[in-house]
C-alpha positions as CSV (number, residue, x, y, z in Angstrom):
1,X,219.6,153.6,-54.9
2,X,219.5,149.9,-54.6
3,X,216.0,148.8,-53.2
4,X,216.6,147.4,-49.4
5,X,214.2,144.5,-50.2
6,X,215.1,141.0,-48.8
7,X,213.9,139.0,-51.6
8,X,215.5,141.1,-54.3
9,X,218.6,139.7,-56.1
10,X,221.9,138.5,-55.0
11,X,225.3,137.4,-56.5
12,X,223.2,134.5,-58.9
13,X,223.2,136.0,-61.9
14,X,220.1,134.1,-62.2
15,X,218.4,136.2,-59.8
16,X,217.3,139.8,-61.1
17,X,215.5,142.9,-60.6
18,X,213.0,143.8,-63.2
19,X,214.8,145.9,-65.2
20,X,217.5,143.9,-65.3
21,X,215.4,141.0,-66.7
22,X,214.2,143.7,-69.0
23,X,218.0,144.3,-70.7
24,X,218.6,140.4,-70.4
25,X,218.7,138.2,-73.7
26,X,215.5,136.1,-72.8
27,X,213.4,139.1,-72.2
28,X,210.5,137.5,-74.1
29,X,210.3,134.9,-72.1
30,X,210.5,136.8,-68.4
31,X,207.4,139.2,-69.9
32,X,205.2,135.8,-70.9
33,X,206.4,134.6,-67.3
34,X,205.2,138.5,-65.8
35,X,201.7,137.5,-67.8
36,X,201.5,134.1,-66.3
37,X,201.7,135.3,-62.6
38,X,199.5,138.0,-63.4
39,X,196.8,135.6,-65.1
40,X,197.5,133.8,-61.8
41,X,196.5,136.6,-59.4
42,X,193.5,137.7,-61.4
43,X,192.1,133.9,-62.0
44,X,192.6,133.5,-58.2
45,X,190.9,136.8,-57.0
46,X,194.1,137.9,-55.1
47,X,193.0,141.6,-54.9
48,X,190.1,143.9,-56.1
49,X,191.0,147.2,-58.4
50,X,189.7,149.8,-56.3
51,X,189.7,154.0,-56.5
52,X,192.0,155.7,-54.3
53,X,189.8,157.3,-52.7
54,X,188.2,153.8,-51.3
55,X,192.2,153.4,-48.9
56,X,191.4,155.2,-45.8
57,X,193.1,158.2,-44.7
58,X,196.6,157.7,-43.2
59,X,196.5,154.3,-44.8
60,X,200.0,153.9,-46.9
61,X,200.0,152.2,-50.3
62,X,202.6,149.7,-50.5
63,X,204.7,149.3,-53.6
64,X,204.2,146.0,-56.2
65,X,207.7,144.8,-56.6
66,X,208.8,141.7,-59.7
67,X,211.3,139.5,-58.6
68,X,212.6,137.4,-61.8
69,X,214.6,134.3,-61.8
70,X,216.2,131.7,-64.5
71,X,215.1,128.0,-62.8
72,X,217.9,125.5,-64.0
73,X,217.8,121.7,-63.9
74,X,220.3,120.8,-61.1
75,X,221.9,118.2,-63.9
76,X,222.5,119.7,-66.6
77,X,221.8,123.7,-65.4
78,X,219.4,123.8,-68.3
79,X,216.8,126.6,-68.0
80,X,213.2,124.6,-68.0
81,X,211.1,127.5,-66.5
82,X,211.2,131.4,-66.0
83,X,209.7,133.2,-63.0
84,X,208.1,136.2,-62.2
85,X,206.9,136.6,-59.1
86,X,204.9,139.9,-58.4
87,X,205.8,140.8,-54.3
88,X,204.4,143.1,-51.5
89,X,207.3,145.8,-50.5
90,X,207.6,144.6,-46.9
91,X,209.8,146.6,-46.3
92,X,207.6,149.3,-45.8
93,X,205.3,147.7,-43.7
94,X,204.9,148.8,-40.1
95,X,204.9,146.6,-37.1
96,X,201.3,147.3,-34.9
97,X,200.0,148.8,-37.8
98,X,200.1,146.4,-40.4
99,X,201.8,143.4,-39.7
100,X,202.4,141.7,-35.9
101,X,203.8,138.3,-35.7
102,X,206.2,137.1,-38.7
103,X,207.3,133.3,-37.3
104,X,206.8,130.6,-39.7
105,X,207.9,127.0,-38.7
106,X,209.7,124.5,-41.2
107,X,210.4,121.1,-40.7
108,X,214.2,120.3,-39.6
109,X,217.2,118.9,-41.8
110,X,217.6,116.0,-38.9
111,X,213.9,115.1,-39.4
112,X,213.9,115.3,-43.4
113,X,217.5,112.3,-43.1
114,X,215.8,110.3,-40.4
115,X,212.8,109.6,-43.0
116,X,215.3,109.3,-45.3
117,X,216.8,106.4,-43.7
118,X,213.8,105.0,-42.9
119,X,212.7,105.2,-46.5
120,X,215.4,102.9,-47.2
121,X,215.3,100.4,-44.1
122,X,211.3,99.9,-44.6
123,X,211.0,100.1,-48.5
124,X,208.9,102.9,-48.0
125,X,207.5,105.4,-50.8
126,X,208.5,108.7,-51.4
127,X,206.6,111.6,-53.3
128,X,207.7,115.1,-53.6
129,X,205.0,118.1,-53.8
130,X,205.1,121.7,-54.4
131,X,202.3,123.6,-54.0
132,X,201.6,126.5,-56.4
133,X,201.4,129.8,-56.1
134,X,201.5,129.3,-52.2
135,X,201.3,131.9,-49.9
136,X,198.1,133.7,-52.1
137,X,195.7,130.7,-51.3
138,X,195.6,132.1,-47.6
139,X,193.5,135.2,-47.0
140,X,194.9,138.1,-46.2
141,X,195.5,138.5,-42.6
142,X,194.8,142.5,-42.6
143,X,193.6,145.1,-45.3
144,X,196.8,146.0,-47.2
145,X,196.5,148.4,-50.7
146,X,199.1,148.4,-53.6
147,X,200.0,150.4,-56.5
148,X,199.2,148.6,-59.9
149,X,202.3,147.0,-60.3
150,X,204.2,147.5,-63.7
151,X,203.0,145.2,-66.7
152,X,199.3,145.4,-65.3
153,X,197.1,147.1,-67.6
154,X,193.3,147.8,-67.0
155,X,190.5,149.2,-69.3
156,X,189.3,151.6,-67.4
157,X,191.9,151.8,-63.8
158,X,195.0,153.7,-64.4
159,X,198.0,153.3,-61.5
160,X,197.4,157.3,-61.0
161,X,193.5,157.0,-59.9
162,X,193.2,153.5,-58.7
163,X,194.9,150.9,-56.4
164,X,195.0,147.1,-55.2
165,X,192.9,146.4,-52.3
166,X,194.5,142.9,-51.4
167,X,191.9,139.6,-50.7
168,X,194.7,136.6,-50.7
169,X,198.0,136.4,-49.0
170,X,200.6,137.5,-52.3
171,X,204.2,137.4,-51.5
172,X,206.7,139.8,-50.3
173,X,204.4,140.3,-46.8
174,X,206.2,140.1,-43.2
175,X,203.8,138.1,-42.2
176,X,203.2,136.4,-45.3
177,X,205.0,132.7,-44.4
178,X,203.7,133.0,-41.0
179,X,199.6,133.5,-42.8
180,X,200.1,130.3,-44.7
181,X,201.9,128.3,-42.8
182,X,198.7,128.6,-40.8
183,X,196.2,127.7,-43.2
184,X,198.3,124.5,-44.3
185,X,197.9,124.0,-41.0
186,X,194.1,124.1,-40.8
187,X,194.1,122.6,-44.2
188,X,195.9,119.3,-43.3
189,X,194.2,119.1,-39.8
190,X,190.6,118.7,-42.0
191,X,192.1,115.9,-44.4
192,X,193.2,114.0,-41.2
193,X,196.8,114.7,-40.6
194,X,198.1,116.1,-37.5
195,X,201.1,117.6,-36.4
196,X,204.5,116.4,-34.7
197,X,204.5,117.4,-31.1
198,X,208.3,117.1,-31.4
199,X,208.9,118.9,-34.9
200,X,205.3,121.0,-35.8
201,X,206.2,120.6,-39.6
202,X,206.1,117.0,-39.6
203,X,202.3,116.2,-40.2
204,X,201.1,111.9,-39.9
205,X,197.9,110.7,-41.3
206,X,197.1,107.5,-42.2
207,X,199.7,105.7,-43.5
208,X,201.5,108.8,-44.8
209,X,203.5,111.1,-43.0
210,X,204.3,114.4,-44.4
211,X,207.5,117.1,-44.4
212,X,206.6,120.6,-45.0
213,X,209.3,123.0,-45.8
214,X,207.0,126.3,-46.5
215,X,205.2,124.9,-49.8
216,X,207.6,122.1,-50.5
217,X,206.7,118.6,-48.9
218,X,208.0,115.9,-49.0
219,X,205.6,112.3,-48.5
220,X,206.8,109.0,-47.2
221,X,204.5,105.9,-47.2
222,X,204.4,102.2,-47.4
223,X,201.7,102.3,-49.7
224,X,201.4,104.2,-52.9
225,X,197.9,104.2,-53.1
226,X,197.9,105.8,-49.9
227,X,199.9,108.5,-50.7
228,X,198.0,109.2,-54.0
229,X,194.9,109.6,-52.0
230,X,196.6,112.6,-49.9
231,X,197.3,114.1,-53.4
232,X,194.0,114.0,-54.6
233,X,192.6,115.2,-51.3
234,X,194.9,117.8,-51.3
235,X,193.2,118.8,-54.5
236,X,189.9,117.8,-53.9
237,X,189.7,119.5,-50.3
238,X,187.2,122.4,-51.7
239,X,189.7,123.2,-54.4
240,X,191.7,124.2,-51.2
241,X,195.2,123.8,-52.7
242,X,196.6,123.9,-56.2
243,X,199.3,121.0,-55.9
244,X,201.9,120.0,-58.0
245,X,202.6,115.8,-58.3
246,X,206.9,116.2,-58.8
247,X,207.0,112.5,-58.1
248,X,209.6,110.3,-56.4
249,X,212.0,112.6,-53.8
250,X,215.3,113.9,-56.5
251,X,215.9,117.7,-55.9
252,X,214.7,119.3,-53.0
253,X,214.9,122.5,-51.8
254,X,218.8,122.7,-53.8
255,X,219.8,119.3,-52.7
256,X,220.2,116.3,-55.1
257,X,218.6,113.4,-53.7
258,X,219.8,110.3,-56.0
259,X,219.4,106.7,-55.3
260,X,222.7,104.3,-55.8
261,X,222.5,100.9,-56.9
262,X,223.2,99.3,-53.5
263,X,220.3,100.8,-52.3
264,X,221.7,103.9,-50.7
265,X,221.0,107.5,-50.8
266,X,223.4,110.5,-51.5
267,X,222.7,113.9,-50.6
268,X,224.7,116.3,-52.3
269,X,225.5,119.7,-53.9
270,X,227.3,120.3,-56.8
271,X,225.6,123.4,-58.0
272,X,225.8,124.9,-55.2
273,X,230.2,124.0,-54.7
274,X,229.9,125.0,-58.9
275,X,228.7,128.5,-57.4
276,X,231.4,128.7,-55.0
277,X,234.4,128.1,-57.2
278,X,233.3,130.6,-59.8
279,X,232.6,133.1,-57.2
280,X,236.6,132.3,-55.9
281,X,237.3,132.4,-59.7
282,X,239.4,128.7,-59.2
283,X,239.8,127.3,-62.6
284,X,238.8,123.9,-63.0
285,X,242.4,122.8,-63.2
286,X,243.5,124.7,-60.2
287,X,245.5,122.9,-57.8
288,X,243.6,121.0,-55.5
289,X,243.6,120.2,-51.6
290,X,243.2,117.3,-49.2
291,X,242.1,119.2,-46.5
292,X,239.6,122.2,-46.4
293,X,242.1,123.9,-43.9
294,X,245.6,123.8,-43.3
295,X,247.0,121.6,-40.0
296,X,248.9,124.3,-38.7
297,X,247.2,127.6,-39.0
298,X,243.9,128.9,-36.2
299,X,242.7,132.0,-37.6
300,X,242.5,135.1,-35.5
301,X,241.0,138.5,-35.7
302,X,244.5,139.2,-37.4
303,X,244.1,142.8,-36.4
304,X,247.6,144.2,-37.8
305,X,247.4,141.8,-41.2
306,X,246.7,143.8,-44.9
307,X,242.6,144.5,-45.1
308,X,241.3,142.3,-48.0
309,X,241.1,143.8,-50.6
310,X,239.5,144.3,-54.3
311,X,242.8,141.8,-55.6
312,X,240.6,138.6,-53.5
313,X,238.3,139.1,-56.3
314,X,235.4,137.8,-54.6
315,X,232.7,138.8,-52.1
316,X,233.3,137.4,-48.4
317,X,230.1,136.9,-47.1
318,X,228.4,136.6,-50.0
319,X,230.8,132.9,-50.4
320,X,230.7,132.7,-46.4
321,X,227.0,132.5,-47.1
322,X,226.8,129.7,-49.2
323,X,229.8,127.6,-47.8
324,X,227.6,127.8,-44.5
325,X,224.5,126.6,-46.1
326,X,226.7,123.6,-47.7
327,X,228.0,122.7,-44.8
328,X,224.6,122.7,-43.1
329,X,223.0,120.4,-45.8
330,X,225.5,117.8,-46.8
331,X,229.3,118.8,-46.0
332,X,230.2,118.1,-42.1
333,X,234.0,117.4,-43.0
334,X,234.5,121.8,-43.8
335,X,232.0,122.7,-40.8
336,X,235.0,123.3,-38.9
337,X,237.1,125.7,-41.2
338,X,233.7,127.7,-42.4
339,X,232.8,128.5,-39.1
340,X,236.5,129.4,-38.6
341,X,236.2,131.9,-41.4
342,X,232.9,132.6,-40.6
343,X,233.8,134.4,-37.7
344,X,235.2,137.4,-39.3
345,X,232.8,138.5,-42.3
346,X,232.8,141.6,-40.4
347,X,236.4,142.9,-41.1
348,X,237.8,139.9,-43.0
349,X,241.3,140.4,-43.8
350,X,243.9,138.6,-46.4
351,X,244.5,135.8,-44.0
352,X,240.6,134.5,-44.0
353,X,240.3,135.4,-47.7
354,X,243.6,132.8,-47.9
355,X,241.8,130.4,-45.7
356,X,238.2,130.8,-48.1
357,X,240.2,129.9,-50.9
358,X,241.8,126.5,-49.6
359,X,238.1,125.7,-49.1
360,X,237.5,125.9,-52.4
361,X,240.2,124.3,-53.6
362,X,239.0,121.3,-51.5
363,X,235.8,121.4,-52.6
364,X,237.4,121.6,-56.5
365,X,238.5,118.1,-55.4
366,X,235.3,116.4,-53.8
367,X,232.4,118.4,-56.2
368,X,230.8,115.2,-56.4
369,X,230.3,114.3,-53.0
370,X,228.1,114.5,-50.0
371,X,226.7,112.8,-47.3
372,X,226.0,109.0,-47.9
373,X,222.8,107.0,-46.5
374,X,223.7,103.5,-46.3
375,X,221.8,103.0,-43.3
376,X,222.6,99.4,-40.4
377,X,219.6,98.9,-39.5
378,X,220.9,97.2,-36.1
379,X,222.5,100.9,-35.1
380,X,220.0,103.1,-33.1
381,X,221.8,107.0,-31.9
382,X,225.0,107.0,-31.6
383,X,226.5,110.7,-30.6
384,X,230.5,111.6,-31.3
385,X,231.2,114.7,-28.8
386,X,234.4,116.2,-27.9
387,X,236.0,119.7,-27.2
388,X,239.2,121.6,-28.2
389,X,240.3,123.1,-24.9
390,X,241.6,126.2,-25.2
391,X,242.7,125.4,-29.0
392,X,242.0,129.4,-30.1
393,X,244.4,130.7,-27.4
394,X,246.6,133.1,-28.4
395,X,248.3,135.2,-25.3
396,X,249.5,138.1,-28.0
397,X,246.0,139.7,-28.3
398,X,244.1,137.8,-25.9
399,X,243.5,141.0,-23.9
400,X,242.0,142.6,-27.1
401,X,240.1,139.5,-28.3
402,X,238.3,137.3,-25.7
403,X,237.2,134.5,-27.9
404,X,240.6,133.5,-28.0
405,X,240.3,131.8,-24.4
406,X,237.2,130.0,-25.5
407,X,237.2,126.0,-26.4
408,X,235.3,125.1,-29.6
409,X,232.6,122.0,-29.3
410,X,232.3,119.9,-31.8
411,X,229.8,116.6,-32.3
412,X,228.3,114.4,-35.2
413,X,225.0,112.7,-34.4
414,X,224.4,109.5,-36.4
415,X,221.4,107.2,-36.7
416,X,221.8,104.2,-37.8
417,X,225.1,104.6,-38.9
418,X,224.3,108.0,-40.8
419,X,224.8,111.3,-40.3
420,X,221.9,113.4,-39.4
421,X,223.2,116.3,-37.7
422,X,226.5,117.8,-36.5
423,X,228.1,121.7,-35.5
424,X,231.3,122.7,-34.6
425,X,231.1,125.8,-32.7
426,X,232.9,128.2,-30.0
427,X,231.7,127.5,-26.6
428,X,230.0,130.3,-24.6
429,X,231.6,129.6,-21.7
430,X,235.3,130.3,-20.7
431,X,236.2,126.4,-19.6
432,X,238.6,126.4,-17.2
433,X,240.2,122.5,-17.8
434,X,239.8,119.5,-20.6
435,X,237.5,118.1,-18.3
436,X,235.1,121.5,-18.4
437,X,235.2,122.1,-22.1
438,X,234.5,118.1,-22.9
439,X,232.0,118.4,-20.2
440,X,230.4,121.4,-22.0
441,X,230.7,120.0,-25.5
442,X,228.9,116.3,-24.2
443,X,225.8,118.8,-22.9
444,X,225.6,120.5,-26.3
445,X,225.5,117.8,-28.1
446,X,223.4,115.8,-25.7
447,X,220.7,118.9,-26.2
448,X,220.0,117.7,-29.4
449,X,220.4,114.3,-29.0
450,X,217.5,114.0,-26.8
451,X,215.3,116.0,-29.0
452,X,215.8,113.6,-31.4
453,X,215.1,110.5,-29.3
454,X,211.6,112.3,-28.3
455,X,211.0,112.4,-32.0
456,X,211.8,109.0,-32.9
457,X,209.9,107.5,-29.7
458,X,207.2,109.7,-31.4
459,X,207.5,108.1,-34.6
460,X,207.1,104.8,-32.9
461,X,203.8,105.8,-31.3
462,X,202.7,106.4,-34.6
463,X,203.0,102.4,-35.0
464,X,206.2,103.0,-37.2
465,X,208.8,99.9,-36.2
466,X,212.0,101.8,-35.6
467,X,215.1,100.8,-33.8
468,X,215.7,103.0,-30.7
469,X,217.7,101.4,-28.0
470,X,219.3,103.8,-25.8
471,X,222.0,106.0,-27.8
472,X,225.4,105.8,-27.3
473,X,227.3,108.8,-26.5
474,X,231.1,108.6,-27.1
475,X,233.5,110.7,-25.0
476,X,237.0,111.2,-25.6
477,X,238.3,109.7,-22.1
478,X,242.4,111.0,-22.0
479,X,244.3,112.4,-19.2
480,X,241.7,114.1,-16.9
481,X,239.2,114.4,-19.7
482,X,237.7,110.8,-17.4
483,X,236.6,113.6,-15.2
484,X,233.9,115.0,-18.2
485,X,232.6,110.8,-18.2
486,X,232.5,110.6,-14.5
487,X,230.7,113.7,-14.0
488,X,228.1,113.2,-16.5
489,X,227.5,109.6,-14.9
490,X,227.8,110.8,-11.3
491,X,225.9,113.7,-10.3
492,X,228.4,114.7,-7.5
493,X,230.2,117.9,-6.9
494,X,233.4,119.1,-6.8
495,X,235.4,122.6,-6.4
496,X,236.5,122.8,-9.5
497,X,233.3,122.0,-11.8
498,X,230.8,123.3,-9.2
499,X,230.5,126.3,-11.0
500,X,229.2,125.0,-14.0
501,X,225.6,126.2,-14.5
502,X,223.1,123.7,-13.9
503,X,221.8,124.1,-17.6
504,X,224.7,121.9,-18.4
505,X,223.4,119.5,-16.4
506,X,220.1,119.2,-17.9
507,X,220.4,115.2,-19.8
508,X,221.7,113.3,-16.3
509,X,218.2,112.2,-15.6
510,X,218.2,110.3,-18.9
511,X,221.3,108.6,-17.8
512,X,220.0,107.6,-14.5
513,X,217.0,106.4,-16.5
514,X,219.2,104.2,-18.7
515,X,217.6,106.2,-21.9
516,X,221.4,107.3,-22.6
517,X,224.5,105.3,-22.4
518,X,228.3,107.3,-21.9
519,X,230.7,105.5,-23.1
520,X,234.4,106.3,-23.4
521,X,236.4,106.4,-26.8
522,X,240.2,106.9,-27.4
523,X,241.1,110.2,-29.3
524,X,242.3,108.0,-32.1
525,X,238.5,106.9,-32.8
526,X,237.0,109.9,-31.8
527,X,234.6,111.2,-35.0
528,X,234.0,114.5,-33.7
529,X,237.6,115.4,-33.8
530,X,237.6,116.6,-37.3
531,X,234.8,119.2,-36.1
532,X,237.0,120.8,-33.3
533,X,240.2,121.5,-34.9
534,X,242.4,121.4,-38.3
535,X,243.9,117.9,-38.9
536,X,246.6,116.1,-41.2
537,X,245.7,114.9,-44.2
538,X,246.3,111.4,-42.8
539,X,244.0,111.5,-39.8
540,X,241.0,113.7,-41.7
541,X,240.6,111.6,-44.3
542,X,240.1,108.3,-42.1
543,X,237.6,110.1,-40.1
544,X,236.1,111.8,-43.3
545,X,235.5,107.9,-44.7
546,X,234.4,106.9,-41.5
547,X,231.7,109.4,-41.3
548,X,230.9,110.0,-44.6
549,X,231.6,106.4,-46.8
550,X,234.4,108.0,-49.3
């Protein structure tokens, strides 16, 4: 039976159960890593050996679980370390009884490309941090026991007679992220930092601001000095936190981070498409694409088509998986046709495998590439929304499949001439006109446009000299789509639209207020349109260099 852990393994061959890492060439070197992280543990006072007659009655002894990985050098996919990390079966936790609240916070991807791009407009510093063996410098939050886990030997304990009691916060717990993200919290708090009010995992002290993405960070400073001092009071805080100095910002958290010689920044993920390819089994001279989907084709439930099958020779959501985490991270121009094939991990059938495929013959093409910071510093917000009305509709099984009446919304927000977030999605909401569904898409967008001004004005109260003038939205403005512009200028109301619920509404104060400027913007020159529907070769890959520099 396979273990229902979360943390367990996946389709990285990388990635292993113990046993497996057992029957594995480099077995040496995964045991040496199993005594490491137990040395670890022990040195740290993570837990006390106690008899088992010490756990209460009723009281269930978890299970110690290894979970072994291969870490590779995102260059060259060399191996430079082995892990073992020794985990808490969550799984068999029980909420009110052992675990309550599991919510951990991390900072956002818009937040992490904003500092980017200031990084580069100010000159600041960068330094990149991990801190080790995380989640054990907390204390535990509640009294958990565990069997001896395997590779653990003790004089005079044996797993049949004696047990863990747990002092420290090891991994594997529900609540685990949740327990540290806490005492970073405290932790940072007493060395002066204090949180974003906007994004809670963006921390600013003096001089330094600092990203937390669970025990990754990322610090950006004008001064060096200054952000060598948060090191060593990191360190220094009552041996609070064991912290490792990885230097200026390359790799982090899977993406490559590389500085051009014009100053710029690319973010991208060649690993990562690597991954994908091998798991479609493309060769590397496979034929490859211009487009990630083809111009002519919306994918449907496709209920009477052939059921994929063992011939696709890959795993559908497993690929669905990390095509949506590439798109998230540095790919907007194949958000639209993941999120197309996205839709139907549950029953996917030959037609989406097709579709999954061209994907990955387009990424064969563009391994190399990513998102591109070349930042203007004389370009505040500007916001690319439009809609698809209706683009799913397909009268043949609409009575079986509702999604086919709905419009998809698709926007790209850029700041200072760089993209720092996007999504192309179905809308929830059966629009009844273009002028509805653009309406719809501007409000979407708009939702997290102004969270982003609130974090930038932020910023600025933090004595930080940003650009922020009033963003500029851009709304297609064809036929009666004028209606969407007019009606997010004018609050009036009208038969047809007065049905829209007044959550869409939510962003016309900031235009009365001048904080937000709608402007209108012919199809032709509309950005978002490569997030709303396929396109020809011709028009995607003007709008892909527009938006993305290549």
């Amino acid at each position: 039976m396979v273990d229902p852990i979360a943390f367990a393994t996946s389709s990285d061959p990388d990635v292993m159960y113990l046993h497996e890492a057992l029957r594995a060439h480099d077995r040496r070197q995964f045991l040496e890593a199993m005594d490491v992280e137990i040395q670890g543990h022990v040195k740290g006072k993570h837990w006390i050996v106690v008899p088992r007659t010490d756990v209460p009655k009723g009281t269930r002894i978890l299970d110690a679980v290894w979970s072994m990985r291969r870490k590779r050098q995102l260059d060259t996919r060399e191996i430079y370390k082995w892990k073992a990390r020794l985990n808490v079966h969550g799984g068999q936790q029980e909420h009110g009884v052992n675990y309550w609240e599991t919510y951990a916070p991390v900072v956002m991807w818009p937040t992490i490309r904003i500092f980017l791009i200031l990084s580069i407009l100010l000159g600041w510093y960068s330094r990149q941090l991990d801190f080790v063996m995380a989640f054990p410098h907390a204390p535990v939050e509640v009294p958990l026991f565990l069997h001896i886990p395997k590779g653990y030997r003790l004089k005079d304990a044996s797993p049949h007679t004696h047990v863990l009691r747990l002092l420290k916060n090891i991994y594997g717990q529900k609540q685990g992220p949740r327990v540290w993200n806490r005492y970073l919290d405290q932790g940072l708090k007493e060395i002066g930092f204090s949180p974003s009010a906007i994004d809670p995992c963006l921390y600013y002290g003096d001089q330094v601001m600092m990203l937390v993405y669970i025990d990754d960070c990322l610090l950006f400073s004008p001064s060096k000095q200054a952000i060598d001092a948060v090191v060593l009071s990191l360190r220094d805080s009552h041996q609070r936190f064991n912290v490792d100095d990885q230097g200026e910002v390359k790799d982090f958290l899977g993406i490559k981070i590389r500085k051009q010689t014009d100053g710029s920044i690319m973010l991208t993920q060649p690993h990562l498409i690597d991954s994908i390819i091998q798991d479609l089994q493309l060769q590397s001279n496979s034929q490859v694409r211009e487009t990630p989907a083809l111009s002519t084709v919306i994918l449907h439930k496709d209920e009477q088509g052939k059921t994929m099958d063992q011939q696709a020779n890959f795993h559908y959501r497993s690929v669905i998986g990390k095509l949506n985490f590439l798109e998230k991270s540095t790919r907007p121009d194949i958000s639209y046709a993941v999120h197309q094939c996205a839709r139907f991990s549950e029953a996917p059938k030959e037609s989406h495998a097709k579709a999954v495929k061209l994907i990955g013959r387009y990424l064969l093409g563009t391994r190399n590439k990513g998102i591109v910071l070349q930042p203007d510093g004389s370009k505040s917000f500007e916001c690319w929304a439009d809609a698809d009305f209706s683009g799913n509709w397909k009268k043949q099984t609409a009575h079986k499949d509702p999604m086919t009446s709905k419009s998809r919304s698709g926007w790209i927000i850029t700041f200072a001439g760089c993209p720092i977030t996007w999504a192309s999605k179905l809308q929830t909401l059966t629009a009844l006109s273009t002028t509805e569904a653009e309406y719809i898409a501007l409000s979407m967008a708009l939702r997290e446009q102004i969270h982003l001004m609130e974090l930038v004005k932020e910023i600025q109260d933090h004595g930080i000299k940003v650009t922020c003038a009033p963003p500029k939205v851009f709304c297609k403005a064809l036929e009666d789509n004028s209606g969407a512009l007019e009606m997010a200028r004018l609050p009036k109301l009208r038969p047809r639209t007065k049905h829209l619920n007044v959550s869409y509404h939510h962003f016309r104060e900031y235009v009365d207020r001048k904080e937000i400027e709608i402007l209108a913007v012919p199809t032709t020159e509309q950005n978002a349109d490569v997030l709303t529907k396929p396109l020809d070769s011709t028009l995607f890959l003007a709008l892909r260099k527009r938006l993305l520099g290549w």
